[in-house]
py3Dmol code that shows the C-alpha trace and the ligand (Angstrom):
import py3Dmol

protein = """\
ATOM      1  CA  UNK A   1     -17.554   4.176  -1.605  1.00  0.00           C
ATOM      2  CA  UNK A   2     -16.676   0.406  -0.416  1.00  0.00           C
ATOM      3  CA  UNK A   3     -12.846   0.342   0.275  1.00  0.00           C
ATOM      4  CA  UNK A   4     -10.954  -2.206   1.838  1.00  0.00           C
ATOM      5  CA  UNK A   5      -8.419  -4.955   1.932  1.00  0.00           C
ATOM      6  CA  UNK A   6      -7.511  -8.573   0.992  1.00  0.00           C
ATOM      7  CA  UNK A   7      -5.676 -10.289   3.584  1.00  0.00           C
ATOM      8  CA  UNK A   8      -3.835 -13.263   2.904  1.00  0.00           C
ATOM      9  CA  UNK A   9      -0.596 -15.531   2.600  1.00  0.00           C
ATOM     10  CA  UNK A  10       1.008 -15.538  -0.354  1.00  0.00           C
ATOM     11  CA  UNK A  11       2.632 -18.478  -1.636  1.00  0.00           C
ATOM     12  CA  UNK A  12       6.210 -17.933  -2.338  1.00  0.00           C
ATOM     13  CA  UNK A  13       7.462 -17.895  -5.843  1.00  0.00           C
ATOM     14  CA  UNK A  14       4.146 -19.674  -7.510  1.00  0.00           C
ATOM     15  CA  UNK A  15       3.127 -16.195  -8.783  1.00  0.00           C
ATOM     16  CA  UNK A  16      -0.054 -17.467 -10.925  1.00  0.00           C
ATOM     17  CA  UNK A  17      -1.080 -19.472  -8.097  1.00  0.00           C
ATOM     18  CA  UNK A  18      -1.456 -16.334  -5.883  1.00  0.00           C
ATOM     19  CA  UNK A  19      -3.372 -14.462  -8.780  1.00  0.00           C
ATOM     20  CA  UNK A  20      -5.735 -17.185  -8.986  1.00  0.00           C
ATOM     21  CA  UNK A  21      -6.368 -16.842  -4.807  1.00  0.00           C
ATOM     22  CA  UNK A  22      -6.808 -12.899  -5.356  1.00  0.00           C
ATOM     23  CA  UNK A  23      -9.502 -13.706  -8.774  1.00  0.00           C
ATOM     24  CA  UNK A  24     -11.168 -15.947  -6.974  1.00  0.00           C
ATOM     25  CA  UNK A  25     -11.410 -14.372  -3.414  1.00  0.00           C
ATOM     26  CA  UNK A  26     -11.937 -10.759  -5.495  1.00  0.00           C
ATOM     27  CA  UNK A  27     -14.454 -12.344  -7.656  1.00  0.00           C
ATOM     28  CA  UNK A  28     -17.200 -13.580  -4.726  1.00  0.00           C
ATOM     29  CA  UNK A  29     -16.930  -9.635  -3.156  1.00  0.00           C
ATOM     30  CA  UNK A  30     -18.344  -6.390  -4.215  1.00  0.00           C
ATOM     31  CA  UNK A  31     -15.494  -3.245  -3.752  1.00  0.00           C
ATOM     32  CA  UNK A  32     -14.494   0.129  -5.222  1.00  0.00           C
ATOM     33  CA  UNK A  33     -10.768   0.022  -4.242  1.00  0.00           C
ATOM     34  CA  UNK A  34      -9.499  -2.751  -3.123  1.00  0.00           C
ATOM     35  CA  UNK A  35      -5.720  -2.977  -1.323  1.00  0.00           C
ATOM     36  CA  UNK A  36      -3.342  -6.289  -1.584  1.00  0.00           C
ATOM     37  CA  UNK A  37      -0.408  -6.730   0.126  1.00  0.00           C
ATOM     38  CA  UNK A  38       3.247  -5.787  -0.531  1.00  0.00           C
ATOM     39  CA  UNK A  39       5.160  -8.151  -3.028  1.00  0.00           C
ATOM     40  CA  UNK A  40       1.137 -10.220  -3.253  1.00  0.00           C
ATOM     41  CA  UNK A  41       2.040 -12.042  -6.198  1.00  0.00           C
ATOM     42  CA  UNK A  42       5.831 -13.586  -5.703  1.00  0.00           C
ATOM     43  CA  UNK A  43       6.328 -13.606  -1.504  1.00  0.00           C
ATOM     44  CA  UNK A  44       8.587 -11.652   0.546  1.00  0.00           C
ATOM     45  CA  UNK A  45      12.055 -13.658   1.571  1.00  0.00           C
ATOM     46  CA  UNK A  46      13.916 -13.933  -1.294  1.00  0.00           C
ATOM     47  CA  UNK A  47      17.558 -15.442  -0.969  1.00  0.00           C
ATOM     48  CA  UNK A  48      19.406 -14.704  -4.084  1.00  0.00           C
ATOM     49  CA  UNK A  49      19.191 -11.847  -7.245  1.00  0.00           C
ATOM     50  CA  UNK A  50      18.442 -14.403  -9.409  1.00  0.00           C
ATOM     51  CA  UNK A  51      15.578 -15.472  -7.737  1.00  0.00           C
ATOM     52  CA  UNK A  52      14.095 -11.903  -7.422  1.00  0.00           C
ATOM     53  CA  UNK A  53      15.327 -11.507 -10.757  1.00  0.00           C
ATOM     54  CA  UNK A  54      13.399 -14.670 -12.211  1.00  0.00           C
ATOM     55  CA  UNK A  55      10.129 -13.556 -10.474  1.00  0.00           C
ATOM     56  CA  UNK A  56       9.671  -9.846 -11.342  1.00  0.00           C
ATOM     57  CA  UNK A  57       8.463  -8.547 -14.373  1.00  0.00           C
ATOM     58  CA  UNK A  58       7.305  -5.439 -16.198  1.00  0.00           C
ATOM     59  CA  UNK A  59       4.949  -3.564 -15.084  1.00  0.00           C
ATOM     60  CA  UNK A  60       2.679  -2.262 -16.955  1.00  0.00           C
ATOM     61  CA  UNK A  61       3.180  -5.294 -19.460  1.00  0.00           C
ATOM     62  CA  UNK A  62       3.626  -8.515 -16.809  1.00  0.00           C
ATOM     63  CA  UNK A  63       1.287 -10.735 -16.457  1.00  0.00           C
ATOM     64  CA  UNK A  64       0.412 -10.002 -12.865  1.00  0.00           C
ATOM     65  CA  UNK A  65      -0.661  -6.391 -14.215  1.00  0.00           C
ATOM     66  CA  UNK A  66      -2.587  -7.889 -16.501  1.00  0.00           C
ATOM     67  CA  UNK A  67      -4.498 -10.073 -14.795  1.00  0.00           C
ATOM     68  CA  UNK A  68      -5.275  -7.397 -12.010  1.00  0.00           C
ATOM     69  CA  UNK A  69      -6.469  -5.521 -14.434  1.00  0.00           C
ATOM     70  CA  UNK A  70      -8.869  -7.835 -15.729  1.00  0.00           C
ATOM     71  CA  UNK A  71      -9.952  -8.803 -12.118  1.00  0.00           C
ATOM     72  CA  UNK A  72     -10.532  -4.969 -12.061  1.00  0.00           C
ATOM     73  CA  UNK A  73     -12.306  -5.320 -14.917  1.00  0.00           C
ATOM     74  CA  UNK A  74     -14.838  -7.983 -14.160  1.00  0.00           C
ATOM     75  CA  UNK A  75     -15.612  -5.659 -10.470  1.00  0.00           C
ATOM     76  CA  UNK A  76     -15.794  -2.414 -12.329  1.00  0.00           C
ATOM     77  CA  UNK A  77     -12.977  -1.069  -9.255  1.00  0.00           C
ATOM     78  CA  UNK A  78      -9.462   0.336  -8.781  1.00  0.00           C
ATOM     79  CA  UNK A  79      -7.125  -2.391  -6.959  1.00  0.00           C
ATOM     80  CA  UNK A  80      -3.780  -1.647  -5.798  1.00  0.00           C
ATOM     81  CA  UNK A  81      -1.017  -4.679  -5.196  1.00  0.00           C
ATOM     82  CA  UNK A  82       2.551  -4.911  -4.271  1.00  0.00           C
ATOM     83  CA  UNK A  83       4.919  -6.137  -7.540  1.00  0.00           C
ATOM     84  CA  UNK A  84       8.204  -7.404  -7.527  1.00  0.00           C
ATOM     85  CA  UNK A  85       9.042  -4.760 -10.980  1.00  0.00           C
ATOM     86  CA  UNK A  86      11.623  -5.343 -13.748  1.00  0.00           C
ATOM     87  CA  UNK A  87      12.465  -2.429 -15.272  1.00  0.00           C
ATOM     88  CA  UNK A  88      16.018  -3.188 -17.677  1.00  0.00           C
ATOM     89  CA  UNK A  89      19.245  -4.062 -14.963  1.00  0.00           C
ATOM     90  CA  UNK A  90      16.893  -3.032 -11.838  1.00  0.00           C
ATOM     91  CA  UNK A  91      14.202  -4.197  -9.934  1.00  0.00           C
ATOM     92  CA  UNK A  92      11.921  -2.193  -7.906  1.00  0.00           C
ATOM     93  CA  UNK A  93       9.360  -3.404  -4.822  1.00  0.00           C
ATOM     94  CA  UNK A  94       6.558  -1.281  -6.202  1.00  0.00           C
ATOM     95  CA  UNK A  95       2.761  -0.852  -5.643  1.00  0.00           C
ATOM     96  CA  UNK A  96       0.911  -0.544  -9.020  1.00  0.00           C
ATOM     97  CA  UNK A  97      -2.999   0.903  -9.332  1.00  0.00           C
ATOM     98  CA  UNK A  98      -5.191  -0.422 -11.967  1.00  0.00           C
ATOM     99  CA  UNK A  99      -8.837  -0.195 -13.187  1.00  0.00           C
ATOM    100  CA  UNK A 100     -11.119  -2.125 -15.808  1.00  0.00           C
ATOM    101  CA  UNK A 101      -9.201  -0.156 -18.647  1.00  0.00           C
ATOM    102  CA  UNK A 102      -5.595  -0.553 -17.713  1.00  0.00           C
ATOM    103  CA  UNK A 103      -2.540   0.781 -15.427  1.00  0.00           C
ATOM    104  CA  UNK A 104      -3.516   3.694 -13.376  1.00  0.00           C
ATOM    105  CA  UNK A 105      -0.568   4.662 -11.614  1.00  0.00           C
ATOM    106  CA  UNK A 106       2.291   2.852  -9.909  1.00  0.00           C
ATOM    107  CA  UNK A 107       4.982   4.062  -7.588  1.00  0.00           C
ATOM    108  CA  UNK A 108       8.467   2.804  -6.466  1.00  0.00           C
ATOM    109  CA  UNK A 109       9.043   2.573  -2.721  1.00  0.00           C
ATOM    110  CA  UNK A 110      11.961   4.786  -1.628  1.00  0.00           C
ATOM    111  CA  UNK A 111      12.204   3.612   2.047  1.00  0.00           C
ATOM    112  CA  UNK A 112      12.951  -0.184   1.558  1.00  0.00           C
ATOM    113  CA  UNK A 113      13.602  -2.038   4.657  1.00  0.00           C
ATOM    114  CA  UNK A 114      16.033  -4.767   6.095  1.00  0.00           C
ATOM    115  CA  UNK A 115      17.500  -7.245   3.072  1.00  0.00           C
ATOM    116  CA  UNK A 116      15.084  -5.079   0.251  1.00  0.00           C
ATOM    117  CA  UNK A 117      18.142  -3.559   0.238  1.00  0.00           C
ATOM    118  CA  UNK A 118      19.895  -6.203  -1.167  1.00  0.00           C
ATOM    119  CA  UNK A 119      17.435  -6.720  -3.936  1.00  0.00           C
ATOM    120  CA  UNK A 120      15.564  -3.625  -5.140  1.00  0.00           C
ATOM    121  CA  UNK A 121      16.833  -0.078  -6.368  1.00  0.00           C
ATOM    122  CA  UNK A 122      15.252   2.454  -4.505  1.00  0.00           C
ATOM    123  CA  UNK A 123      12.364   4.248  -6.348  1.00  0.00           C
ATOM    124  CA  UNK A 124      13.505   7.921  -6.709  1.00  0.00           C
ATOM    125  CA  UNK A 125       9.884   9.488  -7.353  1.00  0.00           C
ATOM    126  CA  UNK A 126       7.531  10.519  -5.055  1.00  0.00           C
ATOM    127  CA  UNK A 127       4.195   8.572  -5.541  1.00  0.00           C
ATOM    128  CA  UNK A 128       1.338  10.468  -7.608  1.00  0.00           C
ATOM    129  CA  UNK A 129      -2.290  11.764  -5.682  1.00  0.00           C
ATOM    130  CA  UNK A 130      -4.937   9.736  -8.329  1.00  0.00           C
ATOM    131  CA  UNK A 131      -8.092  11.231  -8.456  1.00  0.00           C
ATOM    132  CA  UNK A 132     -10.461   7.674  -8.813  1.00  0.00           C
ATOM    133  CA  UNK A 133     -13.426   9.909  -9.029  1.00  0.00           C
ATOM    134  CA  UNK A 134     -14.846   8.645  -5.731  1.00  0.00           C
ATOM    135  CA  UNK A 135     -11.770   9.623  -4.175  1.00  0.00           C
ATOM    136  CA  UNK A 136      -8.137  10.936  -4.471  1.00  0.00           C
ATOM    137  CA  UNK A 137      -5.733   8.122  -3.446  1.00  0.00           C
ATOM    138  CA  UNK A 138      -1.908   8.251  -2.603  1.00  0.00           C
ATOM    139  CA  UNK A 139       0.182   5.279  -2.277  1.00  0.00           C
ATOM    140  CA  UNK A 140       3.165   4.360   0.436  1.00  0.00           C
ATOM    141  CA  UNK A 141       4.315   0.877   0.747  1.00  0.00           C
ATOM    142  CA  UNK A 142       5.185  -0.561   4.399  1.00  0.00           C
ATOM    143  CA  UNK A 143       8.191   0.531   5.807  1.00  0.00           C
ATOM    144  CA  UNK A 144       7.186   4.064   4.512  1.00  0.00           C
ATOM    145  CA  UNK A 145       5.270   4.552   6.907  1.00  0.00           C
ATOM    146  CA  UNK A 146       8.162   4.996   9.021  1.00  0.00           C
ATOM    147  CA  UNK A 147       8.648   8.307   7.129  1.00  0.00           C
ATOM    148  CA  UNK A 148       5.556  10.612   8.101  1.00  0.00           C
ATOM    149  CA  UNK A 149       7.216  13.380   5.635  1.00  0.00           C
ATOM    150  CA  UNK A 150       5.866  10.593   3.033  1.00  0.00           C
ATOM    151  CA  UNK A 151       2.268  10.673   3.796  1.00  0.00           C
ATOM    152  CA  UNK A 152       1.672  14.506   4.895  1.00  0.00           C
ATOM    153  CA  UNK A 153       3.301  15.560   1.134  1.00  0.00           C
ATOM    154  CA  UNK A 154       0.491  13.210  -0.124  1.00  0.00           C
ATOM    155  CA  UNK A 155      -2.139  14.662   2.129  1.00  0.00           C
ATOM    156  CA  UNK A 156      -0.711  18.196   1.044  1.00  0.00           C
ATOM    157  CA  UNK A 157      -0.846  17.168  -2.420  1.00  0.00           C
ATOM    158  CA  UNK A 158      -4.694  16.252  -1.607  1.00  0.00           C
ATOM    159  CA  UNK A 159      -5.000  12.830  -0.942  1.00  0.00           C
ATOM    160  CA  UNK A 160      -8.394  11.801   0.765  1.00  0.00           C
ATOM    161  CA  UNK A 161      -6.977   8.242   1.340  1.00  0.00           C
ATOM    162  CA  UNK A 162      -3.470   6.708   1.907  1.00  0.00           C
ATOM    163  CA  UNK A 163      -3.104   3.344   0.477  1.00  0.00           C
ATOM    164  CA  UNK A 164      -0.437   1.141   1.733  1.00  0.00           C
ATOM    165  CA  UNK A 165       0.219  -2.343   0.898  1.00  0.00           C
ATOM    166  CA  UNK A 166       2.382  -4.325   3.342  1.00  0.00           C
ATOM    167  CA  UNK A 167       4.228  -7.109   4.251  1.00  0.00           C
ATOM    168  CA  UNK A 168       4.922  -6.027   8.089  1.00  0.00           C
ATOM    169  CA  UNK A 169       6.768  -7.820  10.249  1.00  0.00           C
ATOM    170  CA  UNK A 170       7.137  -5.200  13.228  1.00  0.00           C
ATOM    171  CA  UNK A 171       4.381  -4.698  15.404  1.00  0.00           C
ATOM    172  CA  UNK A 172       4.291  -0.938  15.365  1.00  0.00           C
ATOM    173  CA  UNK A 173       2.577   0.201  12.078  1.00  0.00           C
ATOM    174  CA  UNK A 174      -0.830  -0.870  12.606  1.00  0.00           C
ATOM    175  CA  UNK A 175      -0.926   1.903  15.656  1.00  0.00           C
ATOM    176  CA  UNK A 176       1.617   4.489  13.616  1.00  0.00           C
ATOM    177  CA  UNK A 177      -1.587   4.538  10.568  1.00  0.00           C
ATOM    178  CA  UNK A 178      -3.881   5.941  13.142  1.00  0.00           C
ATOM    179  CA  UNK A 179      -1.581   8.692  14.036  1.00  0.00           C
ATOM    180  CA  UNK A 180      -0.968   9.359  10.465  1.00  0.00           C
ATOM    181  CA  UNK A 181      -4.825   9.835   9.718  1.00  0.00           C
ATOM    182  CA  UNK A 182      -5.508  11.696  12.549  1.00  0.00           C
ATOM    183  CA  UNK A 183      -2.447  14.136  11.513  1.00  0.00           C
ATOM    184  CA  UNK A 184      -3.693  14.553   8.447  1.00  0.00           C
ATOM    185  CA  UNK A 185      -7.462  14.128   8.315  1.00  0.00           C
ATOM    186  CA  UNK A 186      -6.923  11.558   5.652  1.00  0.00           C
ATOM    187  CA  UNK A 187      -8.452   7.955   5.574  1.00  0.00           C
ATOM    188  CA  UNK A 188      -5.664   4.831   5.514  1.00  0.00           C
ATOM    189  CA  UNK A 189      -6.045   1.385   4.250  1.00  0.00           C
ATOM    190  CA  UNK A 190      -3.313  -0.751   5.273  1.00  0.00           C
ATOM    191  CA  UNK A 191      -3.159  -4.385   3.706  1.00  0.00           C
ATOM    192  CA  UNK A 192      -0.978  -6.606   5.476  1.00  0.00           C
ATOM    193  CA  UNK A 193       0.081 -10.296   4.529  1.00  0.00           C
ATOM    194  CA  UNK A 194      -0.455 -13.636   6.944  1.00  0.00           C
ATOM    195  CA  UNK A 195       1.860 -16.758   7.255  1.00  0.00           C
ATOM    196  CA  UNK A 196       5.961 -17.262   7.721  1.00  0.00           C
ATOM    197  CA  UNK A 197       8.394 -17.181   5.562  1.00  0.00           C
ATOM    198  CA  UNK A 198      11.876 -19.382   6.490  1.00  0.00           C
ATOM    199  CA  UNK A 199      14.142 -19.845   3.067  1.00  0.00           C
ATOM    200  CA  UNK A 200      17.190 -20.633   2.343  1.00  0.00           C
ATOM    201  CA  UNK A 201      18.130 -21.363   5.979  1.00  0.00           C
ATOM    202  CA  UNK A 202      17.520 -17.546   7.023  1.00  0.00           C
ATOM    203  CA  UNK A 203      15.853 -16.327  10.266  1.00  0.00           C
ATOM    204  CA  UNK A 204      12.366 -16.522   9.712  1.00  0.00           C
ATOM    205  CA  UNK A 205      10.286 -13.666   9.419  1.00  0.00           C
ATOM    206  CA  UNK A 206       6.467 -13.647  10.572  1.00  0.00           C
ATOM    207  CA  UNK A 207       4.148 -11.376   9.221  1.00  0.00           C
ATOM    208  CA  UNK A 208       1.748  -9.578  11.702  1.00  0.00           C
ATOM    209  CA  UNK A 209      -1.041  -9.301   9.772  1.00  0.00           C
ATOM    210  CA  UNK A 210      -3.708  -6.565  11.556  1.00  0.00           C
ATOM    211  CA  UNK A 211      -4.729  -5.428   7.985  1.00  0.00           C
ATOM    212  CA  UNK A 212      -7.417  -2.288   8.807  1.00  0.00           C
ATOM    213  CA  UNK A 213      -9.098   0.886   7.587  1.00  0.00           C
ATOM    214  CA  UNK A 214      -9.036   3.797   9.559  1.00  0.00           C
ATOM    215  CA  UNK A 215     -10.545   6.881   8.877  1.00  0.00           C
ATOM    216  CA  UNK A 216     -10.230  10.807   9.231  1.00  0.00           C
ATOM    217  CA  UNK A 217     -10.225  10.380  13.316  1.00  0.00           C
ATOM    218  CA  UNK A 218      -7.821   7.547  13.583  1.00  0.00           C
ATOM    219  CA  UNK A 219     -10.730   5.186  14.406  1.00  0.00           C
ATOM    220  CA  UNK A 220      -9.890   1.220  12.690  1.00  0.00           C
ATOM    221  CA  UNK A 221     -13.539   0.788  10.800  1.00  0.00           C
ATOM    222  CA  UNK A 222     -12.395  -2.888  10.305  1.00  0.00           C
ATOM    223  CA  UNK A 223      -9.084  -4.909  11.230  1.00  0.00           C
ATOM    224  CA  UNK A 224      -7.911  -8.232  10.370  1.00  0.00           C
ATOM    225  CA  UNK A 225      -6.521 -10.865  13.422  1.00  0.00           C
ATOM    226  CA  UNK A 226      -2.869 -11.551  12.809  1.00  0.00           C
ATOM    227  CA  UNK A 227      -4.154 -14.719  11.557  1.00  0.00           C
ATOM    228  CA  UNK A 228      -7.314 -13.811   9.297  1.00  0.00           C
ATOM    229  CA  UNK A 229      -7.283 -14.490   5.596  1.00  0.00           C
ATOM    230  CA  UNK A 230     -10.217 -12.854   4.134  1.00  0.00           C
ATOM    231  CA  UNK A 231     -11.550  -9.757   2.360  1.00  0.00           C
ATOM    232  CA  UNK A 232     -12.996  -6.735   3.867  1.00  0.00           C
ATOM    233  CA  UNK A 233     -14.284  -3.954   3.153  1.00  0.00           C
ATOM    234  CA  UNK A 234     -16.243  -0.793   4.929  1.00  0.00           C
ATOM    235  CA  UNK A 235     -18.521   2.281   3.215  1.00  0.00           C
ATOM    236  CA  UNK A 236     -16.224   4.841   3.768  1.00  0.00           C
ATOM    237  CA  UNK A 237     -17.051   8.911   2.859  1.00  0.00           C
ATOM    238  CA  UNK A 238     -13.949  10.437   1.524  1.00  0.00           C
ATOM    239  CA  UNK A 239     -15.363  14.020   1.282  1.00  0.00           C
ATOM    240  CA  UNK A 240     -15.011  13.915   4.993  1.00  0.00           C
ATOM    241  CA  UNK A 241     -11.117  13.981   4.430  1.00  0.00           C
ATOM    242  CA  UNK A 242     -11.482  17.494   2.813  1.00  0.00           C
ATOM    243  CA  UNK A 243     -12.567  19.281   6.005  1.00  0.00           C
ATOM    244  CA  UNK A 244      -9.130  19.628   7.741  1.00  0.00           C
ATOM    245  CA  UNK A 245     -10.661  22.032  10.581  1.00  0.00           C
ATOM    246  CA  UNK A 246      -9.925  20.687  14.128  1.00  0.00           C
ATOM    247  CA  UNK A 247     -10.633  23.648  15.868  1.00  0.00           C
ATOM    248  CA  UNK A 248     -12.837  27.147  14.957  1.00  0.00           C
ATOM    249  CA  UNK A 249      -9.492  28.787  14.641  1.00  0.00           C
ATOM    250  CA  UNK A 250      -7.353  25.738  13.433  1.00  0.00           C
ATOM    251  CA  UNK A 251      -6.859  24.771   9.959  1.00  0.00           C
ATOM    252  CA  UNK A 252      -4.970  21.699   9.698  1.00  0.00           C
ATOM    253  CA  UNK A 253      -3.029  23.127   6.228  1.00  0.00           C
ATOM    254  CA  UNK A 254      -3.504  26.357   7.372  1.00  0.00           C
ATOM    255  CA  UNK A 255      -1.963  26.455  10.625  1.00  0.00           C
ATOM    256  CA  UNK A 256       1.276  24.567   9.323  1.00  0.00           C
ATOM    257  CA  UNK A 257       4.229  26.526   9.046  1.00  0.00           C
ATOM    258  CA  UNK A 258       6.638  25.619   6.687  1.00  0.00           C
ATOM    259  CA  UNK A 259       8.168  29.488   6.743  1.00  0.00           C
ATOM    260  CA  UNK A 260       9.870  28.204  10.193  1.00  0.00           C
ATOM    261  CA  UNK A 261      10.367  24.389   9.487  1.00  0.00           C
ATOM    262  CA  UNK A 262      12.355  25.880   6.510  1.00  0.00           C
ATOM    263  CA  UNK A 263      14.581  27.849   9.062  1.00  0.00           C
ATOM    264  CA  UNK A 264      15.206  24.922  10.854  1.00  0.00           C
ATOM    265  CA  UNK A 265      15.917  22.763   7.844  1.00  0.00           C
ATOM    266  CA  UNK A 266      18.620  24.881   7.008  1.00  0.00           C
ATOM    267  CA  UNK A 267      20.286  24.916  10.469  1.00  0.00           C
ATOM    268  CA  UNK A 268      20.424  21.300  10.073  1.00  0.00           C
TER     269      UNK A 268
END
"""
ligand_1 = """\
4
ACM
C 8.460 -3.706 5.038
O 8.715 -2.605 4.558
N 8.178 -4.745 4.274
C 8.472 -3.905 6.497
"""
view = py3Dmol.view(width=600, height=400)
view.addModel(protein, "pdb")
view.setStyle({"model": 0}, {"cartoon": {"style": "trace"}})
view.addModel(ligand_1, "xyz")
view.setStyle({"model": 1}, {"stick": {}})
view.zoomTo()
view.show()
């Protein structure tokens, strides 16, 4: 299957604007998943509730959903992009999956980071493993990956890829994703946003870019500069995520031990 990313700089708050750069971009390129960044649609440095307020919407139902899944349509794929979510009083930074037909999954990140905080409610559900058909696909957003516990449930759950869109600011993920296939055997697609964001007379934040696939060895298939606004993809075989032998006597699930982790757990 041809997986991959779309890395670029959203512009803040003009969210049709940003739809039309992912139609068009998505529309020249030939994909079966395809990753966005983090909050792709609305930007990332919002200064007020209001704003974030005035800029989310429902998803399913928004018009960013929507229209991905009519971009899906037209490419007969599975994309996955960051949303600013309204859902009643809160508002969730969430990643949403979506074919040709409609909403496939979405999922609520639980780890938000820095002045998120301020802005989102925590998702309180662990994201779902989606069998695509070519593959089985989990979702983390960004500062998840901070939290390995996140990405060895999905594995454990079965994922053959790890999908994570991002708007990264540290420089330490792009490394951390290799570790976290090579851990789990899984692929990772990380898609990571370009450009700086200064509002509302707030430090401004830089976004590192360094978008890549990896795959069940930790190798990066294909990376992004820091600067790089374009869409890539790489034939990737996701069967090869399913063998989780490293050794002749060392099966990655089967060597855990969660009979002993559990002790410790409960010295804790
Ligand atoms: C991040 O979670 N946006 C760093």
């Amino acid at each position: 299957m041809l997986a991959g990313f779309f890395q670029f700089e959203p512009v803040f708050g003009v969210v049709s604007s940003n739809l039309d750069t992912i139609e068009e971009v998505a529309d020249r390129e030939s994909f079966d998943l395809l990753v966005l960044p983090e909050l792709c649609t609305t930007g990332y440095q919002f200064v007020s509730q209001k704003e974030v307020r005035d800029l989310s919407e429902p998803v399913p139902g928004g018009p960013s959903t929507d229209r991905l899944i009519k971009i899906a349509n037209k490419s007969n794929a599975h994309i996955v992009a960051g949303l600013a979510e309204k859902d009643g009083k809160d508002i969730f930074n969430t990643a949403v999956m979506v074919n040709g037909s409609g909403m496939v999954s979405k999922y609520r990140k639980i780890h938000l980071f820095h002045e998120e905080t301020l802005w989102f409610t925590p998702g309180s559900e662990l994201p779902d493993v989606v069998d695509i058909g070519s593959a089985r696909v989990g979702m983390i957003i960004c500062f998840d990956w901070f939290f390995p516990e996140l990405t060895r449930i999905l594995t454990i759950a079965g994922a053959d890829i790890v999908v994570q869109p991002a708007n990264l600011i540290l420089p330490y993920c792009q490394k951390a994703m290799q570790t976290r296939s090579i851990e789990n055997r899984i692929y990772t697609i990380t898609s990571n946003r370009t450009g700086t964001e200064e509002r509302g007379g707030k430090k401004p934040l830089t976004f590192t870019g360094g978008s890549q696939v990896t795959d069940v060895k930790g190798n990066v298939l294909i990376s992004a500069s820091a600067n790089d606004e374009k869409l890539q993809v790489v034939e990737i075989d996701p069967e090869q995520a399913r063998d989780k032998s490293i050794t002749p006597y060392n099966s990655l699930m089967d060597s855990r031990r969660p009979d002993i982790y559990a002790d410790l757990l409960g010295k804790k």
